[in-house]
C-alpha positions as CSV (number, residue, x, y, z in Angstrom):
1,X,88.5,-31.6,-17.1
2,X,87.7,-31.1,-20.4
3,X,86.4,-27.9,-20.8
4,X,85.5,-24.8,-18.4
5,X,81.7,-24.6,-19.4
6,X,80.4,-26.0,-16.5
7,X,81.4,-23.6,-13.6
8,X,80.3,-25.7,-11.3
9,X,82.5,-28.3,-11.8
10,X,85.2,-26.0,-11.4
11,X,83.9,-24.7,-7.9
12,X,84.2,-28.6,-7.1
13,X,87.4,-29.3,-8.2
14,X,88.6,-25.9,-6.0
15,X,86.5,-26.2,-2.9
16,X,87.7,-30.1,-2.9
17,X,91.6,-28.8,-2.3
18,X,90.7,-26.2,-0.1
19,X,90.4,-23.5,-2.2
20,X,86.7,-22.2,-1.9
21,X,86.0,-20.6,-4.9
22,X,84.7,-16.7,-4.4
23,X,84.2,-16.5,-8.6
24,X,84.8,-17.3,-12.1
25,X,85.4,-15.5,-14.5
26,X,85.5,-16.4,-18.9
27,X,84.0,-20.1,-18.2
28,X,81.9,-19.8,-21.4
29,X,85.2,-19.9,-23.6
30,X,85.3,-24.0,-23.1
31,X,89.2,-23.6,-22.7
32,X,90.2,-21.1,-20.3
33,X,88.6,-19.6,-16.8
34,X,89.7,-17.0,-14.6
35,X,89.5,-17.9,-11.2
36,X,89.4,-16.4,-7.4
37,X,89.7,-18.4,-4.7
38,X,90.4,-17.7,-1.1
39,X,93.2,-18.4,1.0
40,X,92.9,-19.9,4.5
41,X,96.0,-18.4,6.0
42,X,97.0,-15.5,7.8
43,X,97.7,-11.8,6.3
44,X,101.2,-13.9,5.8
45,X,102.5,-17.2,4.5
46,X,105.4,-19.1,5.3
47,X,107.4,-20.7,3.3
48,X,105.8,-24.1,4.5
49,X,102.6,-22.8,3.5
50,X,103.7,-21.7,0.2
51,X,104.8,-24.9,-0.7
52,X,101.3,-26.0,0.2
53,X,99.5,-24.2,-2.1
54,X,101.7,-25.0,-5.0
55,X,101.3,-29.1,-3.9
56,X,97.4,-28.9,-4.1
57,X,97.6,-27.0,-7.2
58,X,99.7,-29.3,-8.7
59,X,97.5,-32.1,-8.3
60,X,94.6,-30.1,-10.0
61,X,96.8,-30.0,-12.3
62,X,97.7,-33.4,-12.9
63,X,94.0,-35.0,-11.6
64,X,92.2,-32.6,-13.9
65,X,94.8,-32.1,-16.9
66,X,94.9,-28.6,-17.1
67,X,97.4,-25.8,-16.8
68,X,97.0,-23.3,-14.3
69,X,99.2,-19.9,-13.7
70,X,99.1,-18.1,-10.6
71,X,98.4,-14.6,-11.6
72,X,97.9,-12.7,-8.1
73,X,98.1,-13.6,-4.2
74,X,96.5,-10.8,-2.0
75,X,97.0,-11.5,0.9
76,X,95.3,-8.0,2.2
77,X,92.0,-9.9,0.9
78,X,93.6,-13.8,1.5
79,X,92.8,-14.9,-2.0
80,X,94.5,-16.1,-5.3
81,X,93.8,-14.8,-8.5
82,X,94.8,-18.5,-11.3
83,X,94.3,-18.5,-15.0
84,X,93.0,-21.7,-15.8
85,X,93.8,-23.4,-19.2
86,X,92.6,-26.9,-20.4
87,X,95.4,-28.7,-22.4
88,X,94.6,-30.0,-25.5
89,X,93.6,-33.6,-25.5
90,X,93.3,-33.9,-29.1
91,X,96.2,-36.6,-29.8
92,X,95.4,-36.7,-33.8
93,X,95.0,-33.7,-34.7
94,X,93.1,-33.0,-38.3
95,X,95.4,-32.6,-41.3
């Protein structure tokens, strides 16, 4: 990914590891989103599960080369609050 202006891409790359997206939020600063997504469990999660959700979201991470930080889990409302960032691709950097 490299940028967040195109929400819909991020819905994509969400729904596509079984987080359904419910919004996004600060997509139109190119480098950083907020996201929601929901949860598919219980009001509880096992450890097992737990260990699920980091998995998936480690692969965003390394399919989509960006850094994302778990802010919230509700699991009265079964969604995940993640701060998205896009890591910076820019190998030369100008002097």
């Amino acid at each position: 990914m490299e940028n967040t202006l195109d929400p819909q891409l991020i819905y994509n790359v969400f729904t596509g590891r079984g987080f359904p997206v419910q919004r996004i939020d600060h997509f139109d600063r190119g480098d950083y989103a907020q996201v929601r997504v929901d949860l598919n469990y219980t009001e509880t999660l096992s450890v097992n599960q737990l260990q699920e959700i980091t998995f998936k979201l480690d692969i965003i991470e390394k399919h989509e080369n960006v850094e994302l930080r778990v802010v919230n889990i509700d699991m009265s409302h079964q969604s995940m609050r993640i701060n998205l960032h896009i890591k910076n691709n820019d190998i030369n950097p100008q002097t």
